[in-house]
C-alpha positions in Angstrom: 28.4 -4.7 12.1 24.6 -4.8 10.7 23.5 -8.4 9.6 23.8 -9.5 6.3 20.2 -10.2 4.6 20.3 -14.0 3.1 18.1 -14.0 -0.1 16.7 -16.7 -2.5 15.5 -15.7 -5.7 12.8 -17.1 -7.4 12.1 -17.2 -10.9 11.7 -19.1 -13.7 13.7 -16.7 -16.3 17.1 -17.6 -16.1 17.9 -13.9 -17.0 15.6 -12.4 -14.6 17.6 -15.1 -11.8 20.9 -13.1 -13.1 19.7 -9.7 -12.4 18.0 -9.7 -9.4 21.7 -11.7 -8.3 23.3 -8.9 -9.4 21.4 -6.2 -8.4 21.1 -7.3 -5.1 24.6 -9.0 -4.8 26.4 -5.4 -5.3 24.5 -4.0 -1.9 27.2 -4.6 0.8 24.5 -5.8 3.2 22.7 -8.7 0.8 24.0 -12.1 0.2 22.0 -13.8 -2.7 22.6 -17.3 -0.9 20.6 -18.8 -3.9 18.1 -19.4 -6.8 15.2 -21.3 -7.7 13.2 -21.7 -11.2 10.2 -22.8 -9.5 8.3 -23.6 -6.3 9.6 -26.9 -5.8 13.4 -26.3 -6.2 12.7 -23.3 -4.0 11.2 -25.2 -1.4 13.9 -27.4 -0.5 16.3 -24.6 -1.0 14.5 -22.6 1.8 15.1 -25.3 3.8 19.0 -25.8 3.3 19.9 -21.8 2.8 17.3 -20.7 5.4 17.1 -17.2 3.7 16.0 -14.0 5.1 13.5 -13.0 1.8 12.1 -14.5 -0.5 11.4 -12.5 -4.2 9.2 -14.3 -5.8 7.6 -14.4 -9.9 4.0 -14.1 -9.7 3.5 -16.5 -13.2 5.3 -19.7 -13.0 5.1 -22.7 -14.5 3.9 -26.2 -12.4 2.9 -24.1 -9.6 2.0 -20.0 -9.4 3.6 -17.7 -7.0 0.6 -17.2 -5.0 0.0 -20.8 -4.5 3.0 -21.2 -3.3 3.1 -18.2 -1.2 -0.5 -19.3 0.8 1.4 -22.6 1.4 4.8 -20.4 3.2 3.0 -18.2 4.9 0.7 -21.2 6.5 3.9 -23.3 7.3 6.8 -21.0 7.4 6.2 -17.3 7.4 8.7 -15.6 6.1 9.5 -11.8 4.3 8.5 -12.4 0.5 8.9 -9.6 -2.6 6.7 -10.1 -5.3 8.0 -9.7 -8.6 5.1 -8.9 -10.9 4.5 -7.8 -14.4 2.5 -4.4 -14.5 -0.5 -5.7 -16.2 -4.0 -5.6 -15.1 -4.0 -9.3 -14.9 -0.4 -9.2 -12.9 -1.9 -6.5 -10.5 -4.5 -8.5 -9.5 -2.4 -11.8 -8.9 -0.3 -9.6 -7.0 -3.1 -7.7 -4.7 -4.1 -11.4 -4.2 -0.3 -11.9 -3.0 -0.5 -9.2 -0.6 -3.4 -10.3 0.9 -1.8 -13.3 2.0 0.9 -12.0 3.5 3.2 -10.4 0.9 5.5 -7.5 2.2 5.6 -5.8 -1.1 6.3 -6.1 -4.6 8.4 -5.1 -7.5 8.2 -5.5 -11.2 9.5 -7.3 -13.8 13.1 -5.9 -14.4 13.0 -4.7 -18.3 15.7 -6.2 -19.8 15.8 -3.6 -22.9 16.1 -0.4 -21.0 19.1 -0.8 -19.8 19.8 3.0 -18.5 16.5 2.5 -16.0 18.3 -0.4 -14.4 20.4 1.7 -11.8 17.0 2.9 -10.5 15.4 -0.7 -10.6 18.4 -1.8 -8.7 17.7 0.6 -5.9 14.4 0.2 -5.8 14.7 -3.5 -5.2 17.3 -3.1 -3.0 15.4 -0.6 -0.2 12.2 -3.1 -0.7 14.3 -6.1 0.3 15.9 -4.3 3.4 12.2 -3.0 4.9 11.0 -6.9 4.4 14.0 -8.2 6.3 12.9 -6.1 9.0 9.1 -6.4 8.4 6.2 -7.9 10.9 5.1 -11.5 9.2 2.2 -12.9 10.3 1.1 -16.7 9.8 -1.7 -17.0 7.1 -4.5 -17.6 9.3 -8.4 -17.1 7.1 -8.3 -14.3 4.5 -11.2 -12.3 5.4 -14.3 -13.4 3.7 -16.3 -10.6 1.5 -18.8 -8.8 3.3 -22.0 -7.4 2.4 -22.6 -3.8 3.0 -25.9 -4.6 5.7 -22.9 -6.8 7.9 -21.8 -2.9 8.6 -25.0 -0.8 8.3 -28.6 -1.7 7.7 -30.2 -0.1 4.6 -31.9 3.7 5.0 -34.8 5.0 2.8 -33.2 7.7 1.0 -29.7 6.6 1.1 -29.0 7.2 -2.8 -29.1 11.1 -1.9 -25.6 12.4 -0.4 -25.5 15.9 0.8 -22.5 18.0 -0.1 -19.8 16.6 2.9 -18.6 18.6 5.4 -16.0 16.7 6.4 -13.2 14.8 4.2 -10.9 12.2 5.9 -7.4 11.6 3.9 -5.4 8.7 4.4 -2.0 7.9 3.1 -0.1 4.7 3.1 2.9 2.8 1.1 4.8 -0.5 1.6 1.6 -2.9 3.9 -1.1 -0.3 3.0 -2.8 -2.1 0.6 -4.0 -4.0 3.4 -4.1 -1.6 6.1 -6.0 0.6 4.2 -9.0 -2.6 3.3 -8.6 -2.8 7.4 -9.6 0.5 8.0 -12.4 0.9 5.1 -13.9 -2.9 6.2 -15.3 -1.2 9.4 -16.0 2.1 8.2 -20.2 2.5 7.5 -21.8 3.5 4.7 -22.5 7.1 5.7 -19.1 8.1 6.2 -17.4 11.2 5.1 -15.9 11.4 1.5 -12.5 9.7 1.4 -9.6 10.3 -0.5 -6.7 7.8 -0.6 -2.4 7.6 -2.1 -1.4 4.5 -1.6 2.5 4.3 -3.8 1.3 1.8 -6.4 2.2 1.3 -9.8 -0.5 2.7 -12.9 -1.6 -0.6 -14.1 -2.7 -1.9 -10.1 -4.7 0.9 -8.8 -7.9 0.3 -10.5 -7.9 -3.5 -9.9 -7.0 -2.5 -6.2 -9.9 0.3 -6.1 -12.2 -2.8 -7.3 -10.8 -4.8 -4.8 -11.7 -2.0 -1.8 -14.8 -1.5 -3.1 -16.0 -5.0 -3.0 -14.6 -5.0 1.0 -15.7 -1.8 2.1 -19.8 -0.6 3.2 -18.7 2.5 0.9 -18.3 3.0 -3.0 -15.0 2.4 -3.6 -13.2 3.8 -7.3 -10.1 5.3 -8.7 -10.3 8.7 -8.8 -11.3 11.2 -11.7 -10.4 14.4 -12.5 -13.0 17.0 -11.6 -14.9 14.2 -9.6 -17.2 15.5 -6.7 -16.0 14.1 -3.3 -19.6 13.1 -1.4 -20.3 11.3 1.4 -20.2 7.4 1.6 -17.6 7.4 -1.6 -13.8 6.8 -1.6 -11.3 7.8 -3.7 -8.2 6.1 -4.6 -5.5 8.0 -6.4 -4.5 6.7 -9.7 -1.2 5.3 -9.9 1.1 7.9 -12.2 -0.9 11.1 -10.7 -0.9 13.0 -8.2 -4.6 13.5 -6.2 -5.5 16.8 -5.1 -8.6 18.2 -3.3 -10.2 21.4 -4.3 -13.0 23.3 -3.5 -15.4 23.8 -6.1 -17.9 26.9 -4.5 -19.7 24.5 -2.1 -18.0 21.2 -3.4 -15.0 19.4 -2.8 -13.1 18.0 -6.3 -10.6 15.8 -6.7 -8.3 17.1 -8.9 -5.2 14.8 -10.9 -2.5 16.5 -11.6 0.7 15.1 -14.2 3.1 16.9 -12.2 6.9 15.4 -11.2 7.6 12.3 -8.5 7.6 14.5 -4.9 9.6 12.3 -2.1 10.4 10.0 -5.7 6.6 9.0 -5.7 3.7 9.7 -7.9 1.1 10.2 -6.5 2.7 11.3 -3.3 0.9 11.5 0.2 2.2 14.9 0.6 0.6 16.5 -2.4 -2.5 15.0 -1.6 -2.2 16.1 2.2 -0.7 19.7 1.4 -4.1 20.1 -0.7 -6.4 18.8 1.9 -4.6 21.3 4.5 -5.0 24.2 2.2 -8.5 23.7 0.7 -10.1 21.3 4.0 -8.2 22.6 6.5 -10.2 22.4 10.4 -12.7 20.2 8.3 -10.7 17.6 7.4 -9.1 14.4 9.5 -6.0 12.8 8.2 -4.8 9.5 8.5 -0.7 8.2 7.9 -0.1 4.0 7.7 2.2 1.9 7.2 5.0 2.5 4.4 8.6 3.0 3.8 10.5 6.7 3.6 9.0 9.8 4.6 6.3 10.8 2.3 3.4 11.9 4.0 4.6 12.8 7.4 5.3 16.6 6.5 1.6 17.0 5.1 0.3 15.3 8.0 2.2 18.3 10.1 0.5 20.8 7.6 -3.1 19.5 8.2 -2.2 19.4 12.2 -1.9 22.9 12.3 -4.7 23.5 10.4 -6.5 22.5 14.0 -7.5 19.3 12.4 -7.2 16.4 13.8 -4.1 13.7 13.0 -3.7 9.9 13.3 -0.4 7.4 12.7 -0.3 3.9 12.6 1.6 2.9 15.7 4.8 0.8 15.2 3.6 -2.9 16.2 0.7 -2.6 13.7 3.0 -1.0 11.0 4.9 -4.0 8.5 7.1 -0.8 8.1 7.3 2.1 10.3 8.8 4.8 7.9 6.0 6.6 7.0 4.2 6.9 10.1 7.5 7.1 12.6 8.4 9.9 10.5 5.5 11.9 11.6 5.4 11.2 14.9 8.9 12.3 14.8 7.5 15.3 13.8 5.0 15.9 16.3 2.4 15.6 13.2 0.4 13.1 14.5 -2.6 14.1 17.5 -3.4 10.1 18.7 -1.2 6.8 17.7 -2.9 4.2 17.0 -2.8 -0.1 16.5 -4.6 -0.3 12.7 -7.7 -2.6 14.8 -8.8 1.3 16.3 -8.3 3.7 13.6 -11.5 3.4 11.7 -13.3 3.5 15.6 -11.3 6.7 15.9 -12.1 8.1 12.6 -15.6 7.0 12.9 -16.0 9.1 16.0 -14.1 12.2 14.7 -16.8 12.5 11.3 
């Protein structure tokens, strides 16, 4: 008989305590052992309950959710679910959250739509099953900022980017937010044009692209429509819309698209991928990290056989190994690697 998942909720909305209870109190395999309306009451309830995950508010009063979350993860490390609003200034708290150890995050349950609240309900329910089985690490240093010389020294000329001949994709979902700043940390300045779907809500992918962009040797942004893809620029998908590479004569585009959820996400790894294998093909490399489900791992097939090569995230390095597991599964995926090698790899195959 699987283990039952202990949670403690924390929240300082009585009502948004009652529904997360509920929600997660009707899977057969969660036990909401308790609930806190702040840091402090949830402190010494951690102690006494001695949960499995943590979901905790972002805003709260006396002391903020990611305060309280750098203190955990320094003293007790331990699965947390963030629940944020989806406002610009709730995406960055939340990015911040992630950062320091975070497993992934939900939002706010809206407390007027009531016929959404089935879906919220399973949402939150598959998030808090992957952290009870996600890698934690102790809060050690976050990463200090880095200047674009600690990777590459500066090049007369290097405001003038040829059209690209190759285009790396990567894909990621539940941990990516981090994995991907991993990989794009160590990548130089001159690398290939990068496109990026990472399953994130519409109000936090531009304060996440910011957030790359001020960690990464490249320029970093949220992708337009009809934008040119050039060397030493990356482009994150916007959250609501599918990304698509096209070829444009010489060019490579990216290309949004307002289509339907594919594997219930938009934008969706796969669309991005099936495009890159159709319009890239042999040109392109292709990257699969962490995440939950499935998404991703046939696309990554589709670009394999396009005689390009493939990389997954291997499992130790993965805080969930859906995503990536799924392609190897496959056979989709040419080398397996920890996240530390991945940009070396991908710096050697551009």
């Amino acid at each position: 008989m699987p283990k039952t998942i202990k949670v403690l909720i924390v929240d300082d909305s009585a009502l948004v305590r009652q529904m997360l209870s509920e929600m997660l109190g009707s899977a057969p395999d969660i036990e909401v052992v308790g609930t806190a309306q702040d840091p402090y009451v949830a402190r010494e309830r951690i102690k006494s309950l001695n949960p499995d995950v943590l979901t905790l508010d972002v805003e709260m009063p006396r002391m903020d959710g990611v305060t309280f979350l750098r203190n955990l993860m320094r003293l007790r490390p331990m699965p947390v679910v963030m629940v944020s609003t989806l406002t610009e200034k709730g995406a960055d708290i939340t990015l911040q959250a992630l950062e320091l150890g975070a497993v992934d995050f939900v939002s706010k349950p809206k407390t007027d739509l009531s016929h959404t609240l089935e879906d919220y309900a399973e949402e939150i329910i598959a998030k808090v099953r992957n952290a009870a089985v996600a890698r934690v690490q102790p809060l050690t240093t976050v990463a200090p900022r880095r200047d674009a010389d600690a990777v590459l020294g500066r090049k007369a000329g290097s405001g003038h980017f040829r059209t690209t001949e190759r285009i790396l994709a990567i894909g990621a979902s539940t941990g990516g937010t981090e994995a991907i700043k991993a990989v794009l940390q160590q990548l130089p300045a001159d690398t290939p044009g990068t496109v990026i779907t990472q399953h994130i809500p519409e109000a936090f992918s531009a304060p996440f692209a910011r957030r790359m962009n001020d960690n990464s040797a490249m320029t970093v942004c949220e992708a337009e429509d009809g934008q040119q893809i050039i060397t030493g620029h990356v482009y994150i998908a916007p959250g609501n819309r599918h990304l698509m590479v096209e070829r444009d004569g010489a060019r490579y585009v990216c290309r949004l698209h307002d289509g339907p959820p594919v594997n219930r996400h938009k934008p969706s790894v796969d669309v991005l991928f099936r495009s890159v294998a159709q319009n890239v093909g042999s040109n392109a490399v292709a990257v699969l990290l962490t995440g939950m489900g499935d998404d991703g791992a046939r696309g990554l097939l589709e670009i394999q056989q396009t005689g390009a090569p493939t990389i997954a995230q291997d499992e130790n390095s993965s805080v969930v190994w859906g995503m990536p597991g799924a392609a190897v599964n496959l056979g989709a995926a040419d080398e397996v690697l920890p996240l530390n090698k991945i940009a070396q790899r991908l710096a050697a195959l551009s």
